[in-house]
C-alpha positions as CSV (number, residue, x, y, z in Angstrom):
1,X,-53.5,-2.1,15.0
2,X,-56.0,0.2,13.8
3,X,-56.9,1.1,10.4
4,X,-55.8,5.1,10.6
5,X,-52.5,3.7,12.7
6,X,-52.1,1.4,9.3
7,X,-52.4,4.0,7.4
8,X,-49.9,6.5,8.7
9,X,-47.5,4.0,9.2
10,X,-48.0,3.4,5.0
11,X,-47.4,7.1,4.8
12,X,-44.3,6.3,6.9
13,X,-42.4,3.7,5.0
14,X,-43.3,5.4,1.5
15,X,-42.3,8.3,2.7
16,X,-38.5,7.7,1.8
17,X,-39.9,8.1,-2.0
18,X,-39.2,4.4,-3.0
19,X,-41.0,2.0,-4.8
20,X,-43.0,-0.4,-2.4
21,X,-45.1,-3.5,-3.7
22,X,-48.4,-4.1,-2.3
23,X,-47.0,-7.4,-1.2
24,X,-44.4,-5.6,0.7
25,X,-46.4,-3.2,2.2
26,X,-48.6,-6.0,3.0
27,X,-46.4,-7.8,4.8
28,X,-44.8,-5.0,6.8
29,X,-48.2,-3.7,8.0
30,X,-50.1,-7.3,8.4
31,X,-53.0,-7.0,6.6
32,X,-54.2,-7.8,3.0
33,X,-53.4,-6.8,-0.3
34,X,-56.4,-5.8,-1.0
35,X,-56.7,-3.6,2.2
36,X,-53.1,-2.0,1.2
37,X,-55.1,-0.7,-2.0
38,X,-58.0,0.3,0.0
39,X,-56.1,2.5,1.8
40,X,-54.5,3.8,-1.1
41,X,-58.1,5.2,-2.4
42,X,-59.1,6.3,1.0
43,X,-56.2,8.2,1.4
44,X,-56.2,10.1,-2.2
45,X,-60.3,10.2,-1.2
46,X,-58.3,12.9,1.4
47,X,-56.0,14.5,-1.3
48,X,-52.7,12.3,-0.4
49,X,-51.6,11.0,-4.0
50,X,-49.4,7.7,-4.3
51,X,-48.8,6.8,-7.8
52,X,-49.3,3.3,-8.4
53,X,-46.7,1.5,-11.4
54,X,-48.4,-1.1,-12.4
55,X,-46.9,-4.9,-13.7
56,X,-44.2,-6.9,-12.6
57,X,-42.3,-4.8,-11.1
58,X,-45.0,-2.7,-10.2
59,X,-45.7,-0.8,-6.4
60,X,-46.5,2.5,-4.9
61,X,-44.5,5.3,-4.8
62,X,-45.2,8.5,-2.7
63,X,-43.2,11.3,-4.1
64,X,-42.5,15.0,-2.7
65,X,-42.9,13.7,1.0
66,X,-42.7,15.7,3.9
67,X,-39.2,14.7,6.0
68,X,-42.1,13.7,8.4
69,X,-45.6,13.9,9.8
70,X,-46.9,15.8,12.3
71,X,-49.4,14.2,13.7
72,X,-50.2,17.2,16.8
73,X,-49.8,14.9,19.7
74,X,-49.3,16.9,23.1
75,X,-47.1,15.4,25.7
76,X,-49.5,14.1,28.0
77,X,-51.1,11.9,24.5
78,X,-47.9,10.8,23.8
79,X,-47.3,9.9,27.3
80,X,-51.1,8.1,27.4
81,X,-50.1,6.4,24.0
82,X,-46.7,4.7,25.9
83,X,-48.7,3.2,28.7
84,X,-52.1,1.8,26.8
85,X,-50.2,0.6,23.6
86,X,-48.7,-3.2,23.6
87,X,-47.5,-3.5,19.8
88,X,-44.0,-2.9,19.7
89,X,-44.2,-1.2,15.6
90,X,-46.6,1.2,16.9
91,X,-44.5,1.8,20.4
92,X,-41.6,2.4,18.2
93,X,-43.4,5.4,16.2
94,X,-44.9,6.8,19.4
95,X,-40.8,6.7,20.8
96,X,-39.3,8.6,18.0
97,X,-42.1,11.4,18.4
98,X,-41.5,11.3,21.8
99,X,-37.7,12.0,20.9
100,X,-38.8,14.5,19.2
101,X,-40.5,16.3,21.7
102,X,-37.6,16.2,24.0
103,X,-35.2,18.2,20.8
104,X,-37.9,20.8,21.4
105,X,-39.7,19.6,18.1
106,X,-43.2,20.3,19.8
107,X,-42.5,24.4,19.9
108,X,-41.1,24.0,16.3
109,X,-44.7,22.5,15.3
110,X,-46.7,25.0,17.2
111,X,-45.3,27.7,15.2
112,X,-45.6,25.8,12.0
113,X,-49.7,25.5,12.6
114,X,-50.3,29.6,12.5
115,X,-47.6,29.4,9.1
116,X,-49.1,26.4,7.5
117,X,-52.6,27.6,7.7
118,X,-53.4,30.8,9.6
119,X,-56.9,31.1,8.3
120,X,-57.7,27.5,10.0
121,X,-55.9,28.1,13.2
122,X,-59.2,28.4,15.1
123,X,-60.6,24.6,13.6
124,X,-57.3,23.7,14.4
125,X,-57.6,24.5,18.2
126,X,-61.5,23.2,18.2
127,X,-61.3,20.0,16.9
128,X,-58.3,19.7,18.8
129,X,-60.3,20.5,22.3
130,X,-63.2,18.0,20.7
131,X,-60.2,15.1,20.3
132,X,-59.4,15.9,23.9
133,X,-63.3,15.9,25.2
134,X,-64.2,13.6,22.8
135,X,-66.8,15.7,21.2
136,X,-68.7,14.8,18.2
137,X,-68.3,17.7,15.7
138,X,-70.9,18.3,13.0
139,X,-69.2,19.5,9.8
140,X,-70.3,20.8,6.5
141,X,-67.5,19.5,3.9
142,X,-67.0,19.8,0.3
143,X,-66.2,16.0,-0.6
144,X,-63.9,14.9,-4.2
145,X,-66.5,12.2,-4.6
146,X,-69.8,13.8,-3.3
147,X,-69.9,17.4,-3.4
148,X,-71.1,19.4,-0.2
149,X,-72.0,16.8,2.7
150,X,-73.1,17.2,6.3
151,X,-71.5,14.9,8.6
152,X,-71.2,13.8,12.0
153,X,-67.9,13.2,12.7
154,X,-66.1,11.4,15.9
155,X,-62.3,13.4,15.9
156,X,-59.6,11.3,17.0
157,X,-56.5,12.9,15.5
158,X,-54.6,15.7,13.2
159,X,-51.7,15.3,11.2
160,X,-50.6,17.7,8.8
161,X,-49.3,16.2,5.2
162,X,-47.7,18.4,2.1
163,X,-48.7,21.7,3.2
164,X,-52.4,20.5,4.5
165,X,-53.9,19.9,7.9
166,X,-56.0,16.9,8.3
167,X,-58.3,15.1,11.1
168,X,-59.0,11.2,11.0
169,X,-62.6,10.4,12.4
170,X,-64.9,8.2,12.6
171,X,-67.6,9.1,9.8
172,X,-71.2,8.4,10.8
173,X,-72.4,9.2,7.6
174,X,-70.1,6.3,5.7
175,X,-70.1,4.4,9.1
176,X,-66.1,4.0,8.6
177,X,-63.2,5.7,9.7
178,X,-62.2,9.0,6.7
179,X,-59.6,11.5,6.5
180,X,-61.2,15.1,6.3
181,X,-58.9,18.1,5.1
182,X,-59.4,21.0,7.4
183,X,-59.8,23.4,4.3
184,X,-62.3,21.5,2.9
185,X,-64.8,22.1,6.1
186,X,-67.0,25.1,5.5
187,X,-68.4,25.3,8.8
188,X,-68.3,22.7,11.8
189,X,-70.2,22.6,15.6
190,X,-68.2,21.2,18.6
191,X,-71.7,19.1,19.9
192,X,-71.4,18.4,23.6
193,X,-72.7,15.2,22.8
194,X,-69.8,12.8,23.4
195,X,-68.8,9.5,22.1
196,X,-67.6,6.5,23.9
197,X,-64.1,6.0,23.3
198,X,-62.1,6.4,20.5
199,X,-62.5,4.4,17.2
200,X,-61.1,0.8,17.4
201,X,-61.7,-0.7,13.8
202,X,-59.2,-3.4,13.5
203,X,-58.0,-4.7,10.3
């Protein structure tokens, strides 16, 4: 599975506000302990916080979590996702959203995007065309760790978390996959310069 599927389905089972252990999180998501607390810094790198108890009975809890994340899929993504996509955790998570779609969720999330940030509507829509076109999208963003940055980034999807709007893409700056929150970009270009395919880094 990839590494941003990995780490939305660690949003997903912390999400019920429980204590988790890095062993069990672990083992639910098949990869490494050590990758488990990599994606805990990656993911507060974005402005997602998980406090971490430490000890014995130590673990990661995610508090004041969202009933659910919406990660902006359109039908015909969803309906991609079903027929490329083999592993039967992630066909379960792409089945529920479908379900969701069919309870008229997708209207109800299309009116939450102008609430939730109708100042960032428009980079919604863009980055949303780039995901589509697979455009690069060159972005000026004001980074926790390194201040003001200019990036080239390769879009592949948007989710929003506790009241923010985010896009997972493939850095070329940090050559890895980051989380970028849409609020944090100053200024961005759709390039018609495309990439390949979508980022595949494995765990």
């Amino acid at each position: 599975m990839s590494k941003v599927a990995n780490m939305l389905n660690m949003l997903k089972i912390l999400e019920d506000g429980k204590k988790h252990s890095i062993k069990e999180l672990a083992d639910k998501l098949e990869i490494s302990p050590r990758m488990v607390r990599g994606y805990k810094q990656e993911l507060e790198q974005a402005g997602i916080y998980i406090f971490g108890k430490q000890g014995v009975n130590g673990g990661y809890i995610l508090e004041h979590m969202k009933n659910s994340i919406d990660i902006g899929l359109t039908e015909e993504e969803i309906y991609y996702l079903q027929n490329i996509i083999k592993d039967s955790v992630a066909l379960e998570i792409i089945d529920k959203i479908s379900n969701a779609y069919r309870k008229n969720e997708y209207n109800k999330n299309e009116s939450k995007i102008s609430k939730l940030l109708p100042e960032f509507s428009k980079i919604y829509q863009d980055i949303r065309i780039a995901i589509n076109n697979k455009n690069k999208v060159f972005i000026k963003y004001n980074s926790i760790n390194s201040g003001d940055t200019e990036r080239i980034i390769h879009p592949a999807e948007l989710f929003a978390y506790l009241n923010d709007w985010y896009v997972a893409a493939f850095c070329e700056l940090r050559n890895e996959i980051r989380l970028f929150k849409l609020k944090d970009i100053s200024s961005y270009d759709i390039l018609e310069e495309e990439y390949d395919e979508q980022f595949k880094i494995n765990k």
